[in-house]
C-alpha positions in Angstrom: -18.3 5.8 -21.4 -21.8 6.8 -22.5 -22.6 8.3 -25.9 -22.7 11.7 -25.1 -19.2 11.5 -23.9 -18.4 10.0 -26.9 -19.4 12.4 -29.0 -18.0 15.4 -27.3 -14.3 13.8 -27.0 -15.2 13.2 -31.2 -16.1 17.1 -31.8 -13.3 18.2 -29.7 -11.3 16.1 -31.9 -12.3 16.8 -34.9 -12.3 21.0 -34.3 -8.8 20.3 -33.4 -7.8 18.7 -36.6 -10.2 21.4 -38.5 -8.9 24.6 -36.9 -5.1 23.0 -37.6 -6.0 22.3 -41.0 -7.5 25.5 -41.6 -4.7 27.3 -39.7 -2.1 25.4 -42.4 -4.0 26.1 -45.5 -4.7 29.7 -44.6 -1.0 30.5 -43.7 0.7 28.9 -46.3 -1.1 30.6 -49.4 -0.6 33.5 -51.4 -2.9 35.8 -52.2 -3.8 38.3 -55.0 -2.5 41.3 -54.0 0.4 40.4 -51.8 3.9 41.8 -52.3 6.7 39.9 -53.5 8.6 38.5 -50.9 11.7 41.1 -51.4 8.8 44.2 -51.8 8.6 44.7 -48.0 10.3 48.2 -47.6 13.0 47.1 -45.1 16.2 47.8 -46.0 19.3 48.3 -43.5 22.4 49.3 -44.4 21.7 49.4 -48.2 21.7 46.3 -49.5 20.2 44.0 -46.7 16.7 43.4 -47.3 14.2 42.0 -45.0 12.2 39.0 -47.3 8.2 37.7 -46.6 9.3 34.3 -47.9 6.5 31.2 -47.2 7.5 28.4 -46.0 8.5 25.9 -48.0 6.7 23.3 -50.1 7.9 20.1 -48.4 7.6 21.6 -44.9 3.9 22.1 -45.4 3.4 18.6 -46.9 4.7 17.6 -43.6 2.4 18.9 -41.8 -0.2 17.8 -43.7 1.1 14.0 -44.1 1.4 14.5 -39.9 -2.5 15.4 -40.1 -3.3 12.7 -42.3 -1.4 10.4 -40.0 -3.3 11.6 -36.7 -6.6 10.9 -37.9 -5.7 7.6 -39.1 -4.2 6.8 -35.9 -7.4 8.1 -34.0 -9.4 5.5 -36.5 -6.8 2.4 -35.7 -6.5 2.9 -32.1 -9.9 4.0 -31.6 -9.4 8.0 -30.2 -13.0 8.3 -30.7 -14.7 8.3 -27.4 -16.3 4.5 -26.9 -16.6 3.8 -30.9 -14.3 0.9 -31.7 -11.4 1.3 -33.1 -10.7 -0.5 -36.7 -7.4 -1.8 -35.6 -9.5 -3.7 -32.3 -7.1 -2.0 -30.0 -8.5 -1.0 -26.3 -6.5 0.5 -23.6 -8.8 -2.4 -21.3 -7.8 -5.3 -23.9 -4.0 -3.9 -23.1 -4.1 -3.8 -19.7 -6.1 -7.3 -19.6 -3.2 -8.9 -21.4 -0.4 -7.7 -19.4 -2.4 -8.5 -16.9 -2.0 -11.8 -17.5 1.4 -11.8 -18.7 2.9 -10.6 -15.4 0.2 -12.7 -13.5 1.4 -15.9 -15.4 4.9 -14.9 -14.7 4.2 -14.6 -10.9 2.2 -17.5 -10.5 5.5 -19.0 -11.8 7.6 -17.5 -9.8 5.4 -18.7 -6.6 5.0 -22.3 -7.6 7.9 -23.7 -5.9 6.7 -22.2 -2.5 3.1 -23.0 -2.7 1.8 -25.3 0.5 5.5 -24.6 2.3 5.6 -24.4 6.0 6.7 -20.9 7.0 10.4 -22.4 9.0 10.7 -24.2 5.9 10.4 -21.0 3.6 12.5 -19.3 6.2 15.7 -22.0 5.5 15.4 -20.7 2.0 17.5 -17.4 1.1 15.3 -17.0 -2.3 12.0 -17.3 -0.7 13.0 -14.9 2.0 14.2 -12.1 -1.0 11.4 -12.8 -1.7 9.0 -12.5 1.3 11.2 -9.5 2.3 9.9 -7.5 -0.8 6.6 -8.4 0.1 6.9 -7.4 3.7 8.3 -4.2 2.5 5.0 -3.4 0.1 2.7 -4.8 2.5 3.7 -5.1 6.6 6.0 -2.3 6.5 3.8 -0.1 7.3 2.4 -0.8 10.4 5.5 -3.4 11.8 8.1 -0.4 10.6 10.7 -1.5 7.9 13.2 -3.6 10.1 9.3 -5.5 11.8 10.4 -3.3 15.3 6.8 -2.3 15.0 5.6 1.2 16.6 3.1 1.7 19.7 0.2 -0.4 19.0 2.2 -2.7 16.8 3.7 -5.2 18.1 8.1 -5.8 17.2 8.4 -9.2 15.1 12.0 -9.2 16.5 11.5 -10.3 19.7 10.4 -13.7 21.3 7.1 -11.7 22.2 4.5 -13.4 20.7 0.6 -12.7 21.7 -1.2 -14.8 19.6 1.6 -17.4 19.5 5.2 -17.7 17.7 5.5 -21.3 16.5 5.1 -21.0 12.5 1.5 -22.7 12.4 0.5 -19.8 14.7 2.6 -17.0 12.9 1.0 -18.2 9.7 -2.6 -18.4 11.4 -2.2 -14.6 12.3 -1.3 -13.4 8.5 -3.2 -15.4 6.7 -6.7 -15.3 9.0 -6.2 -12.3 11.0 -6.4 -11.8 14.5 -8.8 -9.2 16.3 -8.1 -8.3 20.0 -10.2 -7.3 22.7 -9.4 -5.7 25.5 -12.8 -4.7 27.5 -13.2 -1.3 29.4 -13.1 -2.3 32.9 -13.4 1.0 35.0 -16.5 0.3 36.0 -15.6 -3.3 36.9 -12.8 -2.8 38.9 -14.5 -0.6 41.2 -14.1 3.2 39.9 -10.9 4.7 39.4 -9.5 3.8 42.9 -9.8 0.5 41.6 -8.4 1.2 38.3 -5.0 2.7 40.4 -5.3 -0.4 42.4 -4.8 -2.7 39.2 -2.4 -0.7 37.5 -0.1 -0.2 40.2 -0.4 -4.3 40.4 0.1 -4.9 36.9 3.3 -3.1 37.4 4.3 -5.1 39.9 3.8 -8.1 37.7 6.2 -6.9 35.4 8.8 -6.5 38.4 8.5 -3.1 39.0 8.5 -1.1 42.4 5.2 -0.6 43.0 3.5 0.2 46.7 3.2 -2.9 48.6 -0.6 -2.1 50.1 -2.2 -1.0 46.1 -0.9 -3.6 44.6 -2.1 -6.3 47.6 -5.0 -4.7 46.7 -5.2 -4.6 42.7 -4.0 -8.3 43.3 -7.6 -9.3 44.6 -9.1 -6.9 41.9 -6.9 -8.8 38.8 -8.0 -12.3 40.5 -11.7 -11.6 40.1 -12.0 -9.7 36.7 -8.7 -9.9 34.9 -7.3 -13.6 35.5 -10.0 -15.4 33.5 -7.7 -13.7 30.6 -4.4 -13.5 31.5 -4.2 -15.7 33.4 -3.9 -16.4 37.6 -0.4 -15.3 37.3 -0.6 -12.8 34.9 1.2 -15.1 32.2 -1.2 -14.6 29.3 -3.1 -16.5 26.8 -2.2 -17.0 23.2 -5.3 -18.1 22.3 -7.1 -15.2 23.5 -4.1 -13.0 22.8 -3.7 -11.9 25.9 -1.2 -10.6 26.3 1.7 -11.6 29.3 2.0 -9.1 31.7 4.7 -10.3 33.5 7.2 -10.5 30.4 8.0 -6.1 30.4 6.5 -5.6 27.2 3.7 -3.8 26.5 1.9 -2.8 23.2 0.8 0.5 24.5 3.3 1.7 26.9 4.2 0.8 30.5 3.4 4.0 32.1 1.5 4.5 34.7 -0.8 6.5 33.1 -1.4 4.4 29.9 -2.0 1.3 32.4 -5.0 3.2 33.7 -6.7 4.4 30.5 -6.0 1.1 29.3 -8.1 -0.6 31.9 -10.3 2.2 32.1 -11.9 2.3 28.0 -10.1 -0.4 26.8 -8.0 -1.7 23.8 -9.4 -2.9 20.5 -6.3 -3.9 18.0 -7.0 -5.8 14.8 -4.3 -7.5 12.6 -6.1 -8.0 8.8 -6.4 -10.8 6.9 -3.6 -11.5 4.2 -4.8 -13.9 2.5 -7.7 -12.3 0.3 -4.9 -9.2 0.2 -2.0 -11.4 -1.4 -3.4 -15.2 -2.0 -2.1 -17.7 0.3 1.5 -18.3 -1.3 2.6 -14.5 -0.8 0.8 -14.3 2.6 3.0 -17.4 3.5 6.5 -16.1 2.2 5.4 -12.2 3.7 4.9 -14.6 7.5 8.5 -16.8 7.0 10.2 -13.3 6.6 8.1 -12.3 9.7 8.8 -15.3 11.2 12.1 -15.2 10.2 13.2 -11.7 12.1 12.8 -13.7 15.8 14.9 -16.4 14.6 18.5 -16.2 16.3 20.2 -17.0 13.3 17.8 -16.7 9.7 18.9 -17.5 6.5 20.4 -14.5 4.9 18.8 -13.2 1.2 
């Protein structure tokens, strides 16, 4: 905060405590010429008599003891703009020392898991409580709650694994990243007869019926363009993440329609790095509770 701001946060402040002051001290006095308090002509039935009474002594002292109290409060705790405050207090100091109060007390907490293999984490009910939470602040979002993951996401309940499931890989993928590329091909495949040629044989590679002559066809189209990726036999590559075609899930959808603007502009997916995002122990307990939900029998939190 700059001077200027400074001192217009300090006149504010100090109207406010001269138009209260003034406010009290003008109210509270009596002046020359001022009827008693019983002289106000209202009477009702006879003998009940309205009274202009002030208010009392030690209520007004109150006040003014409250006023005297505020602006030694603003002078200890520094509620003048940028000008330090006597007392060394500063809402930044504050939130630097709880800072590292709650940072000491999670680098504590993390300790025992630091370096730990994610199947190893996995075996461990309190490291999964606590890799669920993380999950849940962090992956939840795009993997869904229970990791069944949404259209473009892929379900970390499943066996399915693009990039690879065995925990070096898993943990790879969360701590590093992975970015996907899948190239537009219309043009490559020959033009949009070509693209139905390949779609109709990529559905066939997933075992369903599919015309006999386009998928002969899109056969000789995957060979040349799209086997270098997924493979001859459409079974992927984990290294590529390429997906496996032959396996009935797909990312995207499995309609005909989705196959073909799939091959037509392509497919660019990208998983972020944790690791700068939560520091290499939470990344690591976030992928064992990942991990974990493919497992046919995890540990239980």
């Amino acid at each position: 905060m700059n001077a200027a701001w400074s001192w217009f946060i300090i006149v504010l402040v100090v109207i406010n405590l001269a138009g209260i002051s003034f406010l009290l001290w003008w109210t509270g006095k009596r002046r020359p010429g001022d009827p008693a308090p019983e002289d106000t002509s209202h009477y009702w039935d006879g003998d009940i008599t309205e009274y202009n009474k002030p208010m009392p002594r030690w209520w007004i002292n109150s006040f003014w003891l409250t006023l005297i109290f505020g602006i030694g409060y603003f002078a200890w705790y520094g509620g003048f703009g940028s000008f330090g405050a006597f007392g060394g207090w500063s809402s930044r100091g504050e939130h630097a020392q709880d800072q590292a109060h709650w940072g000491a007390r999670l680098a504590a907490t993390l300790k025992p898991y630091a370096g730990q293999s994610i199947d190893a984490l996995a075996a461990d009910p309190a490291a999964l409580v606590i890799g669920r939470s993380i999950f849940a602040n962090t992956c939840a979002a795009c993997h869904g709650s229970s990791g069944q993951g949404a259209v473009g996401y892929p379900n970390l309940t499943d066996s399915i694994w693009h990039w690879g499931g065995s925990p070096d890989q898993v943990l790879a993928s969360v701590l590093n990243g992975r970015q996907a590329a899948m190239p537009a091909l219309g043009a490559a495949v020959g033009g949009e007869q070509g693209i139905r040629e390949l779609a109709v044989h990529v559905q066939a590679l997933a075992g369903e019926y599919a015309d006999p002559d386009l998928a002969a066809a899109g056969a000789a189209r995957f060979a040349g363009v799209c086997a270098a990726c997924h493979g001859p036999e459409g079974k992927g590559n984990a290294l590529l993440g390429a997906p496996d075609l032959t396996d009935r899930y797909t990312l995207y959808g499995n309609d005909a329609p989705t196959i073909r603007q799939i091959i037509r502009d392509g497919r660019n997916g990208q998983m972020p790095a944790h690791v700068a995002l939560l520091g290499e122990t939470r990344a690591r307990l976030a992928a064992a509770y990942a991990w974990s939900l493919s497992q046919p029998t995890p540990a239980k939190p």
